[in-house]
N, C-alpha and C positions, 0 to 999 in steps of 0.2 A: 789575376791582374786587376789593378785598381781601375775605375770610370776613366776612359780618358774625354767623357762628352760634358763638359761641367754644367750645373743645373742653374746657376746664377751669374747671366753674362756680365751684370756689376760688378760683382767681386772679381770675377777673372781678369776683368778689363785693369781692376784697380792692384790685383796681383802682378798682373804686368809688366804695369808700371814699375811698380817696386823692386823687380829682377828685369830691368831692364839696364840695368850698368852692367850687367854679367857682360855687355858688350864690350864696353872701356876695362876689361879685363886684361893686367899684362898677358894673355897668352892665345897662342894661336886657333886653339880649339876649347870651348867649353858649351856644358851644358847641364841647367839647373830644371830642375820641375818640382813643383810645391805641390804637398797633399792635402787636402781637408777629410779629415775623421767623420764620419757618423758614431751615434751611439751604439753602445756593443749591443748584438742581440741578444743574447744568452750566455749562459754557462758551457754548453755544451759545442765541441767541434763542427764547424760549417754555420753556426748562430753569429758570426762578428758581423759588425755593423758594416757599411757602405764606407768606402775610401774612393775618392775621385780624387786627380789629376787636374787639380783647378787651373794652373796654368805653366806652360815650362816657356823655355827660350835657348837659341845657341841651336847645338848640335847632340840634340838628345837623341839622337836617333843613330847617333856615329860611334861604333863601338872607341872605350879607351880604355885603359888600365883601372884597376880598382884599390891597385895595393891591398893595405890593411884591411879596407872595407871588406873584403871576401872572409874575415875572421866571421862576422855576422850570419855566414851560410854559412860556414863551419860548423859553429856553436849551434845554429836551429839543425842540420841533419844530427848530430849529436843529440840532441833533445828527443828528435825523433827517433832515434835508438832507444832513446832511455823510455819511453813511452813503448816502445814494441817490443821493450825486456829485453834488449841486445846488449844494453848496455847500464851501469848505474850511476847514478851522481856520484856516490859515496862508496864506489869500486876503489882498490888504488890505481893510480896512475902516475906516474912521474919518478922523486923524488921518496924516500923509508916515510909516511907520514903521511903523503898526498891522496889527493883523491881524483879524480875527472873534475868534480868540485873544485876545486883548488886550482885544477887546470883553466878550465874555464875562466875561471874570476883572477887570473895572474896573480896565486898567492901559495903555489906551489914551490916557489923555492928555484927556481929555475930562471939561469940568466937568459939575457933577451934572445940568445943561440945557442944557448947549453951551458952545461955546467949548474951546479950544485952553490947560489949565492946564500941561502938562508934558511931556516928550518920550513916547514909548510905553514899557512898560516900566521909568520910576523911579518912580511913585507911585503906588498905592492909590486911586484917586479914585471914588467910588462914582457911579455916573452913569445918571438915566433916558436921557438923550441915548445912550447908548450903545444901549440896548436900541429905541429908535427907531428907531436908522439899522439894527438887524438886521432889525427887521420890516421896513421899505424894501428890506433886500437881498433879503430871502428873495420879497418881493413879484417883486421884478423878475427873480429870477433862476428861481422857480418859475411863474411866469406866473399866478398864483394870487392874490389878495387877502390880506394877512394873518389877516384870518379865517377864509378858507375853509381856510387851508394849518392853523392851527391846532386847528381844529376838524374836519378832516380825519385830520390826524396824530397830534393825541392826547389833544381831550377825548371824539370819537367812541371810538376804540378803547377806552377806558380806562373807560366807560358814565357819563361825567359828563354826563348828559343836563339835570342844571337849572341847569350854570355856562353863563354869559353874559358877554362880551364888550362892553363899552361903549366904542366908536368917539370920545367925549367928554372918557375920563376925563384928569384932570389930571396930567402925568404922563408922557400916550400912554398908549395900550389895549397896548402891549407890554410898558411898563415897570408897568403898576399899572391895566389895566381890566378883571380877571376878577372877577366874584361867583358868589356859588354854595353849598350849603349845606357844613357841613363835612365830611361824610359826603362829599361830591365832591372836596373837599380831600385827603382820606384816601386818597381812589384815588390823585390825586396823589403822596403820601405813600409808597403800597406802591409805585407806578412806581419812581420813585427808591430805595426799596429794593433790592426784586427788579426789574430791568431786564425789559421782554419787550417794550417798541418798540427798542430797541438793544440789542448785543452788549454782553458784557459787558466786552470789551476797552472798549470808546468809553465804556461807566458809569464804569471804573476809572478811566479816565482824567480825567473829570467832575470827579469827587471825588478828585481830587489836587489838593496846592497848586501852583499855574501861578503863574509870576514867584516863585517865590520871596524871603522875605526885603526886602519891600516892605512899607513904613510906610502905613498911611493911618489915617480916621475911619469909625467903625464907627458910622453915625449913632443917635443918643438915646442912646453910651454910652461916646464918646469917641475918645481916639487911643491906639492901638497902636503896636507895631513889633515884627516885623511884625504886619500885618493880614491874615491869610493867607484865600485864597477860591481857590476852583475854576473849574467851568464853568456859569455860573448860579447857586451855592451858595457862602455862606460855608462857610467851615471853621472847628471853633470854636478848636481851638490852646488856646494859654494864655492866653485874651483872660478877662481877669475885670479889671472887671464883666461878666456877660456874661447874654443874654436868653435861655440853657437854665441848665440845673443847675448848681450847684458839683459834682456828682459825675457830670454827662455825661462822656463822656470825651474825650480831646484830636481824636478823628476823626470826632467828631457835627460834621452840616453840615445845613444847612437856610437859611433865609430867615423877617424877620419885615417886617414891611408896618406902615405910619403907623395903616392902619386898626383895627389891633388885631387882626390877624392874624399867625398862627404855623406853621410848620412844620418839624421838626425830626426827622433819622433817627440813631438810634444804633447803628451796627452791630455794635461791643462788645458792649452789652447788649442786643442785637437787639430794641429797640425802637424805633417812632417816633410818635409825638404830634402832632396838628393843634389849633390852637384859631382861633374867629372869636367879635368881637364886637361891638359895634354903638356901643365909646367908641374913641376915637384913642390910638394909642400912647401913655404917656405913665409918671410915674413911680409909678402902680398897676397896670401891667403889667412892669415893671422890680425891682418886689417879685415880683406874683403867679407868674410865670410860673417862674419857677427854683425859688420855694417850689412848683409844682408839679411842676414835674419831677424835683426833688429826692425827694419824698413818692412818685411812681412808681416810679423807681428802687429805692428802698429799698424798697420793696414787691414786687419780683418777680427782686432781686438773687440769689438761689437758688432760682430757679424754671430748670429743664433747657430749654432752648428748643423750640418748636415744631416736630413735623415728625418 
């Protein structure tokens, strides 16, 4: 779990401020919290740097839906199979051609619920079907339940003790069944920052763009080209319109979910931001969210970083 005691009551006081409209938000519940990075320690597993919790607001503490954002613990228990030899990047999976690789970075060939739209490889195709057939793998290949391997792997470790898994949700529970408060989000959040269930070789590689130079729809914001993503995580590139900041920078990656959920890391600015809310995606989230990450940014852009 990241710091939640921040070391610099200026900055926090002046993060505040800047998620303080999360209130004049259209919806009944939300809740944002902002990270500050340290530097990484090491190369090796349990060496990342320091993540605090500089400042949150709302109802971070109230569990809500995660949608999409639950692809994000998908993709790291996956990773961590691949690391315990359970499983390989460049196993096949999916699609004559695929791989987990492929899976992961929605360029397997697979429409957004099935079906066979494109060879592996030439398109972008954003896909819960994708993220289904890995829980299937990792089920069968770990001998373990998708739940148990998850919550095993990484919301145990990581002390996300009030996110919950819903076996129901629409989607699949791999591709979009996590809830949980955003404070749990947030651990999420510093994982993917500072790595300490995986090396940081296998993180580097995460957040690189895989398939290169591939067109797809970045859903609620259109079509790109390319539409670059990693392993589990968009990458944000030059994609404008785009659902972080016009001043993120081009190697901020994260995920955001129908539900009205967000997560995003800036390693630039060694920051990264979680929001949950209790309205659907839609286009007051497509305003709010970049006007707030914008307002963050500029708020802690000459501040020395953590650590």
């Amino acid at each position: 779990m990241p710091t939640v005691s921040p070391t610099d009551p200026a900055l926090t006081a002046a993060v505040a401020a800047a998620i303080a409209p999360v209130a004049n938000w259209p919806v009944d519940r939300a809740g944002v919290a902002v990270l500050r990075l340290g530097p990484s320690g090491g190369p090796e597993v349990g060496q990342a740097g320091p993540v605090e919790v500089v400042a949150s607001t709302g109802a971070v503490d109230q569990p809500l839906r995660w949608a999409s954002v639950t692809k994000p613990a998908t993709a790291l228990a996956t990773l961590i199979a691949v690391e315990e030899g359970t499983l390989s990047l460049d196993q096949p999976a999916g699609p004559p051609g695929s791989t987990v690789r492929h899976v992961l970075a929605h360029a397997s060939g697979l429409g957004p619920e099935g079906g066979v739209l494109a060879a592996p490889g030439q398109r972008r195709i954003y896909s819960n079907a994708g993220y289904r057939l890995l829980a299937e793998l990792l089920a069968d290949r770990s001998g373990l339940s998708f739940d148990e391997y998850l919550s095993g792997g990484v919301l145990g470790p990581l002390g996300m003790t009030a996110t919950t898994l819903d076996p129901g949700a629409t989607g699949g529970p791999a591709a979009a069944g996590l809830a949980g408060p955003a404070l749990d989000l947030a651990a999420l959040a510093a994982e993917w920052a500072r790595p300490t269930l995986i090396s940081t070789a296998t993180h580097r590689t995460a957040v690189s763009v895989h398939f290169p130079g591939l067109a797809g729809v970045l859903p609620g914001f259109g079509a790109f080209d390319p539409c670059d993503w990693g392993l589990g995580v968009e990458i944000r590139g030059a994609k404008q319109p785009h659902w972080t900041g016009t001043t993120n920078s081009p190697a901020t990656f994260g995920h955001f979910g129908q539900s009205g959920s967000f997560l995003w890391v800036d390693p630039v600015a060694g920051l990264a931001s979680v929001g949950l809310a209790d309205r659907r995606f839609g286009p007051w989230a497509a305003r709010a969210w970049p006007t707030l990450a914008d307002a963050v940014l500029a708020t802690v852009a000459r501040r020395q970083p953590l650590g």
